[in-house]
N, CA, C and O atoms as a printed pandas DataFrame, in Angstrom:
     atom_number atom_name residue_name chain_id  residue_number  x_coord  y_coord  z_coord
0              1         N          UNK        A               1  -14.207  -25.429    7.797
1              2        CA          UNK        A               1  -13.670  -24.271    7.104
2              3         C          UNK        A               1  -12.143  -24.349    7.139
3              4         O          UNK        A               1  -11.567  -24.635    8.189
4              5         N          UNK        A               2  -11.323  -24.040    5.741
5              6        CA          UNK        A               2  -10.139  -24.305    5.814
6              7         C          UNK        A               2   -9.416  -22.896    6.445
7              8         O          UNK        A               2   -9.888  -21.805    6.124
8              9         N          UNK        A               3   -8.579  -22.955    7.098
9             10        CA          UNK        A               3   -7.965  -21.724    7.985
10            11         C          UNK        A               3   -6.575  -21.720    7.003
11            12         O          UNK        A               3   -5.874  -21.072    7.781
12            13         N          UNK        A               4   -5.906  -21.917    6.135
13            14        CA          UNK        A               4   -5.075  -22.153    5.595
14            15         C          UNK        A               4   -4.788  -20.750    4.480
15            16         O          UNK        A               4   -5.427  -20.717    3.428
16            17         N          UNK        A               5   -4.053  -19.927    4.725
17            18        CA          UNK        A               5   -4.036  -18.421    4.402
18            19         C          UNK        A               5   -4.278  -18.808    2.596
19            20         O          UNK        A               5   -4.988  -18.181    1.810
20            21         N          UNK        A               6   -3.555  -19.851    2.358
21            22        CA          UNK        A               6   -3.116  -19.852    0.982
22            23         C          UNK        A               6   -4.520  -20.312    0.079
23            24         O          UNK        A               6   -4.573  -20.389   -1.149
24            25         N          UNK        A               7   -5.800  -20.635    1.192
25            26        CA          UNK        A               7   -6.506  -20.994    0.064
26            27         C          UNK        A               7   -8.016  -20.038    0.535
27            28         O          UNK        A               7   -9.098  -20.186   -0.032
28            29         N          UNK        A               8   -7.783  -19.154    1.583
29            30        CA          UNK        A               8   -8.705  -18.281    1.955
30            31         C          UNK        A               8   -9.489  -17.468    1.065
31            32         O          UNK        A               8   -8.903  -16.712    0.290
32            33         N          UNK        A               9  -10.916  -17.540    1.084
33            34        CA          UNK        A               9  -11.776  -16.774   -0.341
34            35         C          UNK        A               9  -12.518  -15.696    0.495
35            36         O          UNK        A               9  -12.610  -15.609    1.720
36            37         N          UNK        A              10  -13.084  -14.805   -0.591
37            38        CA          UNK        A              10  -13.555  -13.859    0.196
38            39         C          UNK        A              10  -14.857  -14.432    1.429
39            40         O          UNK        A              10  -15.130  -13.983    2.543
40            41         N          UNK        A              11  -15.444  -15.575    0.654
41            42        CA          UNK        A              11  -16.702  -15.836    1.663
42            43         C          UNK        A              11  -16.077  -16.326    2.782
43            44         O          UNK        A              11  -16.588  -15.807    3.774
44            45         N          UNK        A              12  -15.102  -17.179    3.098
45            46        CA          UNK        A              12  -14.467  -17.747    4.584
46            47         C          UNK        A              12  -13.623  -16.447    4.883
47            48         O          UNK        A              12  -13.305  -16.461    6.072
48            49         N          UNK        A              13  -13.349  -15.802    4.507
49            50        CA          UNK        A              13  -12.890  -14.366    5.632
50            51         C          UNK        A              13  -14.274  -13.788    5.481
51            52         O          UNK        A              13  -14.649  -13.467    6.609
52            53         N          UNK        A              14  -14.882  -13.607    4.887
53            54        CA          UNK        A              14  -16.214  -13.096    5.355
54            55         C          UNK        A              14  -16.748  -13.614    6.723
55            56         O          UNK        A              14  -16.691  -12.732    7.579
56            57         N          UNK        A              15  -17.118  -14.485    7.052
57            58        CA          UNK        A              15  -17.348  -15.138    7.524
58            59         C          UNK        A              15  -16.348  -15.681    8.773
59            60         O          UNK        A              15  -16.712  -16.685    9.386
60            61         N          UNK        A              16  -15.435  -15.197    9.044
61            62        CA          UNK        A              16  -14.544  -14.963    9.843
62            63         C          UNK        A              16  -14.346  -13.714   10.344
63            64         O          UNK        A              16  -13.539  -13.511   11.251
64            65         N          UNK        A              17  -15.084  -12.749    9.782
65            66        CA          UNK        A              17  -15.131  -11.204    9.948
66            67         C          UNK        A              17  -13.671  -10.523    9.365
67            68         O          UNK        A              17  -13.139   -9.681   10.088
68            69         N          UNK        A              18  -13.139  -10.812    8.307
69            70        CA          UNK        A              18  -11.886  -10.129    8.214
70            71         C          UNK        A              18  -12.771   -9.478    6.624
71            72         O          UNK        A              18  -13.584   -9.996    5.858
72            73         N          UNK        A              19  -12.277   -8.479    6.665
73            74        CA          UNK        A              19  -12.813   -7.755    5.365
74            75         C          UNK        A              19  -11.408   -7.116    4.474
75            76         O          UNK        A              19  -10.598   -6.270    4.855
76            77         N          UNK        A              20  -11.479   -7.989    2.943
77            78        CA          UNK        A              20  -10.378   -7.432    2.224
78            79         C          UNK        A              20  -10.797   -5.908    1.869
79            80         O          UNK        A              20  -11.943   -5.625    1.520
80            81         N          UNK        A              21   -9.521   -4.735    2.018
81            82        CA          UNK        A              21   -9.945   -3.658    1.350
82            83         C          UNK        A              21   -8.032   -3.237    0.270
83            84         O          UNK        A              21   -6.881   -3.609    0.501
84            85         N          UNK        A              22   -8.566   -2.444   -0.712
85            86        CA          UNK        A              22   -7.077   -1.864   -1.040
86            87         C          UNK        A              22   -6.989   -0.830   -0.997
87            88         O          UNK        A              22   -7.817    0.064   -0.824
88            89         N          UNK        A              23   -5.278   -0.845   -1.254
89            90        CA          UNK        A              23   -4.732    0.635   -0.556
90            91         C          UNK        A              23   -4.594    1.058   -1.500
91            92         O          UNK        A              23   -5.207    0.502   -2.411
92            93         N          UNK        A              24   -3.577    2.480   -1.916
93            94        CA          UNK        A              24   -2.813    3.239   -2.527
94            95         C          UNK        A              24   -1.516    3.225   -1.792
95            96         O          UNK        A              24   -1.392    3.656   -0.645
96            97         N          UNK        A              25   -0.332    2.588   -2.675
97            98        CA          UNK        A              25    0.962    2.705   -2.442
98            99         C          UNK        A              25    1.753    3.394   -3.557
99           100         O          UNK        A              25    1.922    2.917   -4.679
100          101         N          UNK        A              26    2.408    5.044   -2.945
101          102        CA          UNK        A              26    3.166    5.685   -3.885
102          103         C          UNK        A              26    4.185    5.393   -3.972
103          104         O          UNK        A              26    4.769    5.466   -2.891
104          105         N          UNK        A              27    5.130    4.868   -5.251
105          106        CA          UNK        A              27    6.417    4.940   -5.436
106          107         C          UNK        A              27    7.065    6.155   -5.562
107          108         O          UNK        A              27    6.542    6.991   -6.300
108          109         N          UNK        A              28    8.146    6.437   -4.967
109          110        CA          UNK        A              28    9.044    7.761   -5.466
110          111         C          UNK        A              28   10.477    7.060   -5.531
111          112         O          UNK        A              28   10.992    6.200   -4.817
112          113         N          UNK        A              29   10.819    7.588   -6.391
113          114        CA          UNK        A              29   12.402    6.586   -6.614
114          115         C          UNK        A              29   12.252    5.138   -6.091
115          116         O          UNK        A              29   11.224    4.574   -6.467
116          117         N          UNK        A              30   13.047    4.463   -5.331
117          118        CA          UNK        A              30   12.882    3.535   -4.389
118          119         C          UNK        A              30   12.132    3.063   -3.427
119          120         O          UNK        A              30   11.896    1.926   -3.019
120          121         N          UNK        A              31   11.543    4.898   -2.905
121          122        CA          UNK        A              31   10.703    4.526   -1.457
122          123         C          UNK        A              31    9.062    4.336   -1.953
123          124         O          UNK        A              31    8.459    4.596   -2.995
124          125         N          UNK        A              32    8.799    3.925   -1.039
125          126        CA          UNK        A              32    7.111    3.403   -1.282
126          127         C          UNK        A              32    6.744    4.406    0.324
127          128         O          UNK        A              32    7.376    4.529    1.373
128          129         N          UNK        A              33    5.895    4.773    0.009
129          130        CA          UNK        A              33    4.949    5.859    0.906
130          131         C          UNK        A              33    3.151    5.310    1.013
131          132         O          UNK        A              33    2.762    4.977   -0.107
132          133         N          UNK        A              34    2.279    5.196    1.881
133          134        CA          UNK        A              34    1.126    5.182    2.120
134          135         C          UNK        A              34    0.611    6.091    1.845
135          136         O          UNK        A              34   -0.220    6.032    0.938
136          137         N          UNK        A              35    0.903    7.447    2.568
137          138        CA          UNK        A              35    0.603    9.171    2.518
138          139         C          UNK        A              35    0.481    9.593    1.337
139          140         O          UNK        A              35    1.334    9.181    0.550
140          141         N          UNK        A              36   -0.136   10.138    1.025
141          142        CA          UNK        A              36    0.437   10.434   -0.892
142          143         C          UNK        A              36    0.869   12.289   -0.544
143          144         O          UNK        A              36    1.380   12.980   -1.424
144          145         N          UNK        A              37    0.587   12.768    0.680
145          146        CA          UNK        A              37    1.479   13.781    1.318
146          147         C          UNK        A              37    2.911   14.071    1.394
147          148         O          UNK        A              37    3.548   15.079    1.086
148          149         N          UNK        A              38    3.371   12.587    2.032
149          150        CA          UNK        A              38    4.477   12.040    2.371
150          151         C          UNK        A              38    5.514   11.992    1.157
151          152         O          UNK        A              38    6.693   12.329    1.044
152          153         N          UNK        A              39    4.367   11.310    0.116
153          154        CA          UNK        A              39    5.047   10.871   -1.126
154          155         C          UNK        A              39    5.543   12.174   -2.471
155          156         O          UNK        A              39    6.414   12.174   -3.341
156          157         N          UNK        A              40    4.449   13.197   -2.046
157          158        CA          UNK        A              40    4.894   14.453   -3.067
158          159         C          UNK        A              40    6.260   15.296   -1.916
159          160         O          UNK        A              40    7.331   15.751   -2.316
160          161         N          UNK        A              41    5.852   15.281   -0.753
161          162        CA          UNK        A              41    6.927   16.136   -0.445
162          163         C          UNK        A              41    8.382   15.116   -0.684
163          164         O          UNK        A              41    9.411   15.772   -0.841
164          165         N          UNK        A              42    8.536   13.613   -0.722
165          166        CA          UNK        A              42    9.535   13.221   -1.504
166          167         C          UNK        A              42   10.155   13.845   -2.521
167          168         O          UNK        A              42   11.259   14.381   -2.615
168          169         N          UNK        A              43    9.080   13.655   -3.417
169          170        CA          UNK        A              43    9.281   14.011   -5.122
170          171         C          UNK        A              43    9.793   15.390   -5.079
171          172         O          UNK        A              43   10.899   15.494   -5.609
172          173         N          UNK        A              44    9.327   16.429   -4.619
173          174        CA          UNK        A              44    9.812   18.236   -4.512
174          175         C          UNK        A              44   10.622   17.779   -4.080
175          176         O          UNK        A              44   11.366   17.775   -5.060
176          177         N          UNK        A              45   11.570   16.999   -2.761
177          178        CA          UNK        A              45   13.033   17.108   -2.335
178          179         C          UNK        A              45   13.637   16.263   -3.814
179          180         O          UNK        A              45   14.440   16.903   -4.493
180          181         N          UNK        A              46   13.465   15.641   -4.024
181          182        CA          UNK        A              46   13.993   14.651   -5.314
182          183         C          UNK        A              46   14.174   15.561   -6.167
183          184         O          UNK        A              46   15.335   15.599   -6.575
184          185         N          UNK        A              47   12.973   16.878   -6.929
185          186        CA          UNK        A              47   13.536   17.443   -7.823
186          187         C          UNK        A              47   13.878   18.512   -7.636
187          188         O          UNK        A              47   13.895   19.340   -8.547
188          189         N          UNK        A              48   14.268   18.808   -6.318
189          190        CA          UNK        A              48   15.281   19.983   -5.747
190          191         C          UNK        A              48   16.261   19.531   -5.744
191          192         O          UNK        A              48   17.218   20.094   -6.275
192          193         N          UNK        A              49   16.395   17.847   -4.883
193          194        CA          UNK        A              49   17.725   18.390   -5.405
194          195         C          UNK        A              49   18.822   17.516   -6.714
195          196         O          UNK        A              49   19.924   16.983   -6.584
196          197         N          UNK        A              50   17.971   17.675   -7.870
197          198        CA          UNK        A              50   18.392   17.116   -9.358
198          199         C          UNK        A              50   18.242   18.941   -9.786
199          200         O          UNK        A              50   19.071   19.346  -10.601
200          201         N          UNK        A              51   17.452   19.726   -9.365
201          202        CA          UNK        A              51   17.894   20.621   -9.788
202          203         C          UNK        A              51   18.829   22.008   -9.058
203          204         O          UNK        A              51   18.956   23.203   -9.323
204          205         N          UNK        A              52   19.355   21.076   -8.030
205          206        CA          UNK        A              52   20.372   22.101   -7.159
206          207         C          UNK        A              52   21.715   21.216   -7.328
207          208         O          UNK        A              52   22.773   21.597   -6.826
């Protein structure tokens, strides 16, 4: 089995026990957030203060 990240398929990480899953990553301006909590209370300071 090739251990070589660059040519890893789902059946040899299967089989290695690593399981691919995906995320949700929010952009707000620049920042990237996991939280999508995190990421709106960004956005309300962002358009507070464009509108203060």
């Amino acid at each position: 089995m090739n251990h070589d990240k660059k040519n890893m398929t789902d059946t040899s990480l299967k089989k290695l026990g690593v399981m691919r899953v995906s995320t949700d990553v929010y952009h707000v301006g620049t920042y990237k957030y996991n939280n999508q909590t995190d990421a709106l209370a960004e956005a309300k300071r962002a358009a507070d203060r464009k509108a203060g």
